[in-house]
N, C-alpha and C positions, 0 to 999 in steps of 0.2 A: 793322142788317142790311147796311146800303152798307159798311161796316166789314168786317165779315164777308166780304163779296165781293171787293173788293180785295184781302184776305188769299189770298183761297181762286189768285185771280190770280196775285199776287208768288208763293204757293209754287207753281204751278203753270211758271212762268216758270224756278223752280229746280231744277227735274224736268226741262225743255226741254233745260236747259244743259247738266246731267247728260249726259242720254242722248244729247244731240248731240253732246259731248265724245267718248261710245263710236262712233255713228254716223259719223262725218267721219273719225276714224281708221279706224277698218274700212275705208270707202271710199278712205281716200289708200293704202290695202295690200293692195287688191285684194279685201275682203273682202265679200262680197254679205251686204246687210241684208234679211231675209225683211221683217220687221214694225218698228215704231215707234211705241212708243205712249206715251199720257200716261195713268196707270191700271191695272188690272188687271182679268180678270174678262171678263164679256160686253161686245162692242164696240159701243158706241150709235152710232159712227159710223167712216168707214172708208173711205178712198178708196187708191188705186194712183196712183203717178208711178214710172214706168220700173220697175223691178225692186223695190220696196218698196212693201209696204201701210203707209200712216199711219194709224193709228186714236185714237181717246179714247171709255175703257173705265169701267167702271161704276163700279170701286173704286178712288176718288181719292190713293192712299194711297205713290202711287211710280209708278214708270213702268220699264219696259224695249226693250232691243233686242234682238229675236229675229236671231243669224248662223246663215249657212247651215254645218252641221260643231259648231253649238256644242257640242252634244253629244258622247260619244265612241261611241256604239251607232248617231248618227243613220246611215242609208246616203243616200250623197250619187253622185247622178249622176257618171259619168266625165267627162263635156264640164263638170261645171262644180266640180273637186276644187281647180283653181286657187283656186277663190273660196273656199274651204271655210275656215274659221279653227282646225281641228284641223292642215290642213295647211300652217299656216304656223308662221316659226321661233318658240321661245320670244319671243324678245325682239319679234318683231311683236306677238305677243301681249299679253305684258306691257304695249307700248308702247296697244293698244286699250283693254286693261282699265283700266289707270290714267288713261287720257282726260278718265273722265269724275269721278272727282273733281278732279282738275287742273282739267278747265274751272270747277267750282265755285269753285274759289281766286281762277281768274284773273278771276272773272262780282265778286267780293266787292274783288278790289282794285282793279278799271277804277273800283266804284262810290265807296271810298273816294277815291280818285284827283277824281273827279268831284268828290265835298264836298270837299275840301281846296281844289279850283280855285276852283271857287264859293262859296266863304265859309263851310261851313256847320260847319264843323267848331272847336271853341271852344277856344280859347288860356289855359293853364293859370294864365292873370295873375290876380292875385284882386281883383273886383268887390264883393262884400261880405263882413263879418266879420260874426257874430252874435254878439254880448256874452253871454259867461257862458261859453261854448263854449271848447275849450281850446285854438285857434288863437288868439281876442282873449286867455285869458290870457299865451299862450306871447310875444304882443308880437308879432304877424303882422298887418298893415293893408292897405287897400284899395289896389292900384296892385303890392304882389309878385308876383315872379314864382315859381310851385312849381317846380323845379330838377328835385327826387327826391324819393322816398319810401323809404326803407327801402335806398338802396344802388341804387336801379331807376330812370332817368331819365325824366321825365314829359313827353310830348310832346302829347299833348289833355287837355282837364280832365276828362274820363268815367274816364281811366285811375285819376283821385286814390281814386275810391269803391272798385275793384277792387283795389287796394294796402290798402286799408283792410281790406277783406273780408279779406283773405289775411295780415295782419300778426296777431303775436304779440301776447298779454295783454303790456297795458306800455306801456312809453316807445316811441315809433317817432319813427326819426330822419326827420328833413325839413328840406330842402337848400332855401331861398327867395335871391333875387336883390333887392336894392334899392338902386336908383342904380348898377347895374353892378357890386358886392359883393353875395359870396357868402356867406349868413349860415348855419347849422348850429344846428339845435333842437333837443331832445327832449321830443318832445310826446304823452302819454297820450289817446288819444281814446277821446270819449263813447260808451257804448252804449246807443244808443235805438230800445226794440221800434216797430218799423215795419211795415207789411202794403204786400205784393208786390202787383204787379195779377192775382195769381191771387188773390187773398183772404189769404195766408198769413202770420202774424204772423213776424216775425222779428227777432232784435234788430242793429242793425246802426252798427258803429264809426263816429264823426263827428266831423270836424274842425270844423263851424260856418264852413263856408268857401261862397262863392258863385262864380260865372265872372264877368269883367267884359265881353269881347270877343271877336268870331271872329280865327280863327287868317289871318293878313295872310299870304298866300302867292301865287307864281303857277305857269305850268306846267310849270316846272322844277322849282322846290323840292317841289312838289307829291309828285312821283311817287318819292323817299326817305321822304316821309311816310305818303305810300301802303302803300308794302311794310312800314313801323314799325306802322300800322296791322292789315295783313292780318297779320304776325307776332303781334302783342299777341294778337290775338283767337285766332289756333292755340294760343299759350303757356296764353291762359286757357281752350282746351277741354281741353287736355292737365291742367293743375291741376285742373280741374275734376273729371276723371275719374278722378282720382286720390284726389283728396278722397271722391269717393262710395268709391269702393274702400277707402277709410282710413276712413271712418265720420264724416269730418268735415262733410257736408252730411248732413242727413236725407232719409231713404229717400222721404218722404213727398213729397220738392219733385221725385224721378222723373218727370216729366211724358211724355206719346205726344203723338198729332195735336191731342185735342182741345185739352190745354194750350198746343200750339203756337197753335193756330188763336185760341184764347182771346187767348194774348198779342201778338198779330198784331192782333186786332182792337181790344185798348185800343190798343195803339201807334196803328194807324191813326187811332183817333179826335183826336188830341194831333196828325197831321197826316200828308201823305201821305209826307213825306221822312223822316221818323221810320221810318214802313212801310219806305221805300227801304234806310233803315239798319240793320233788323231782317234784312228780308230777306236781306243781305249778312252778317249775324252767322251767321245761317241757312244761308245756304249755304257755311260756314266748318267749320261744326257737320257739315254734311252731308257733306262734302269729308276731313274729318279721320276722321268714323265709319266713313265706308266705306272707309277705308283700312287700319282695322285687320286683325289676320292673322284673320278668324274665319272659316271655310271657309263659303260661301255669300256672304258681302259682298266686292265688289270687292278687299278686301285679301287673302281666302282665293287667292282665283286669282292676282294677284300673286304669294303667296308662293310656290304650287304652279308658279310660270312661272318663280319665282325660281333654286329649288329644280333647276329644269330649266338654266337657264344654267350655273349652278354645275357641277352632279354631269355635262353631257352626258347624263341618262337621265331618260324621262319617272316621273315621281311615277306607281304603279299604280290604275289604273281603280280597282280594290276599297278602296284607301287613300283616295282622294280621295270614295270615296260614302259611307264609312264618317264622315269628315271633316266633309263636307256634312250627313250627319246630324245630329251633335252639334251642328253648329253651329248649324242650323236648329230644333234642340230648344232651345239657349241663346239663339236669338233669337227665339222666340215666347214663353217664360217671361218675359223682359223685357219683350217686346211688353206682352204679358197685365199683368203688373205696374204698368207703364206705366200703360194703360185701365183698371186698378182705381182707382189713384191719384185720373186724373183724372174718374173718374165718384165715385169719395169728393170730390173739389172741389166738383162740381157741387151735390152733395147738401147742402155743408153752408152752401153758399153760398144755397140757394134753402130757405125756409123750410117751404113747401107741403111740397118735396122730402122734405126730414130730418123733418117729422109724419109725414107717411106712409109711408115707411122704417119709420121706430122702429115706428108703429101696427101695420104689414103682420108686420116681425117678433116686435113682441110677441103678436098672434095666433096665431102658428105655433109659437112656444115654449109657449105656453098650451095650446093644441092637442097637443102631445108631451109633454106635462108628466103622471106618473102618476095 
């Protein structure tokens, strides 16, 4: 349950960054924030500083910032059109909307930044080999350094498993250092079914390789490794999503809130910097989604500001609600799919759950049955 709670925090924390990304640029460009909330839905709480209500609302599930003009039907007082954000240029605009995934980037690289300072971050040198595994037979021992993977330079040891994931059936070339020589492998890794921390078996490519050390830095070298960090993880939402689109991840590993929240809280249990680290994956994932072009998400309005730069002519009222439709149709089916998913986990995870399922609907099939 303290697990659970801290999750519900760290994402909360990432919601803040968000919408204060939006909020802080509105106000460096004059643009008056009606509301600010963490949430949606009915407001359990809700106070006023100067010109903006803060609130935190019933459904935990995102947050927004209400501007005054947001709208294009809104009518907006004359004493206050200066503030209005229909009435400013494209490119203010642009520059508010994409705020607030920017600030998620920059919330994910300050914290990488942080672990690289502080030691936390692990140094690709290898601490153990596992006999039988086709690292000990490729002739790879304890004290190498992993160089690359497949042509892709390895700069934390978390990277090695992600290169694995993403490599071809076969030989995968790997690039090791020893004694300051540069040695060149090809090495076949193992695939062994493992189960994820959502419960879900999967099989998964292995070198039989261990860490030996954190990564020796200070806070200089730091902040190149920083940004090599915050890249890797955009590179792997972008393959990632790609993969689901190409059919090479199963539909099934789709996860929503609850899967997040699930994986959130094993992390946390494994310790709170671990959470620290999730959470910053998290708002990578978050940072990069909502930047897609889908009318309704952060990227929609981008492109419709973009659009405006480009041509000089605003994109048409009826084009853009038209737009926001679809979009908001293709992001509830997702949603939906999402929370099927993750309530099929639950289910099959909890034993009581899947008796009782099965029971409930074998009665109701019995019941329609001629």
């Amino acid at each position: 349950m303290v697990s659970l709670i801290y999750t519900i925090i760290a994402l909360s924390v990432l919601i803040v960054v968000h919408e204060f990304g939006h909020f802080i640029t509105a106000r460096l460009v004059n643009v008056k924030v009606i509301t600010f909330s963490l949430g949606f839905g009915k407001k359990l709480l809700h106070w006023k500083r100067g010109e903006t209500e803060y609130a935190i609302s019933a459904v935990p599930l995102g947050g927004y910032v209400k501007l005054l003009g947001e709208s294009p039907d809104e009518e907006v007082p004359e004493e206050e059109k200066e503030q209005s954000f229909t009435n400013k240029t494209p490119f203010q605009r642009f520059l508010i909307v994409f705020a607030g995934p920017f600030f998620n980037l920059i919330f994910a690289l300050i914290v990488y930044y942080v672990f690289f300072v502080g030691g936390f971050m692990i140094s690709p040198r290898i601490g153990h080999v596992e006999p039988g595994y086709p690292a000990y037979e490729a002739g790879i021992r304890e004290g190498d350094l992993i160089v690359s993977i497949g042509g892709t330079k390895i700069v934390e040891f978390n990277e090695i498993k992600w290169e694995m994931f993403c490599a071809k059936p076969g030989p995968v070339r790997v690039v090791i250092n020893r004694d300051g020589k540069n040695m060149e492998l090809a090495i076949t890794p193992k695939e062994v079914e493992q189960q994820n921390l959502l419960g879900s078996k999967m099989r998964q490519k292995q070198l039989g390789i261990g860490p030996l050390e954190p990564l020796k830095t200070n806070i200089f070298t730091s902040i190149p490794l920083a940004f090599h960090q915050t890249y890797f993880i955009i590179k792997q939402t972008f393959v990632g999503i790609y993969m689901m689109i190409a059919g090479r991840v199963p539909t099934k590993e789709i996860g929503g809130p609850i899967a997040i929240l699930q994986l959130g809280s094993k992390v946390a249990e494994v310790g709170i910097l671990n959470l620290i680290s999730f959470a910053a994956l998290i708002s990578i994932n978050l940072g990069i989604l909502n930047l897609l072009p889908i009318p309704v998400l952060d990227g929609g309005h981008i492109l419709f500001n973009f659009i405006e730069i480009v041509t000089r002519r605003k994109v048409s009222e009826k084009t853009i609600i038209i737009a926001q439709k679809i979009g908001l149709t293709l992001l509830i089916m997702l949603m939906a799919f999402a929370f099927y998913n993750d309530i099929h986990r639950l289910v099959e995870a909890n034993g009581f759950l899947k008796n009782w399922m099965t029971g409930f609907l074998k009665f109701f099939s019995s019941k329609s049955s001629p």
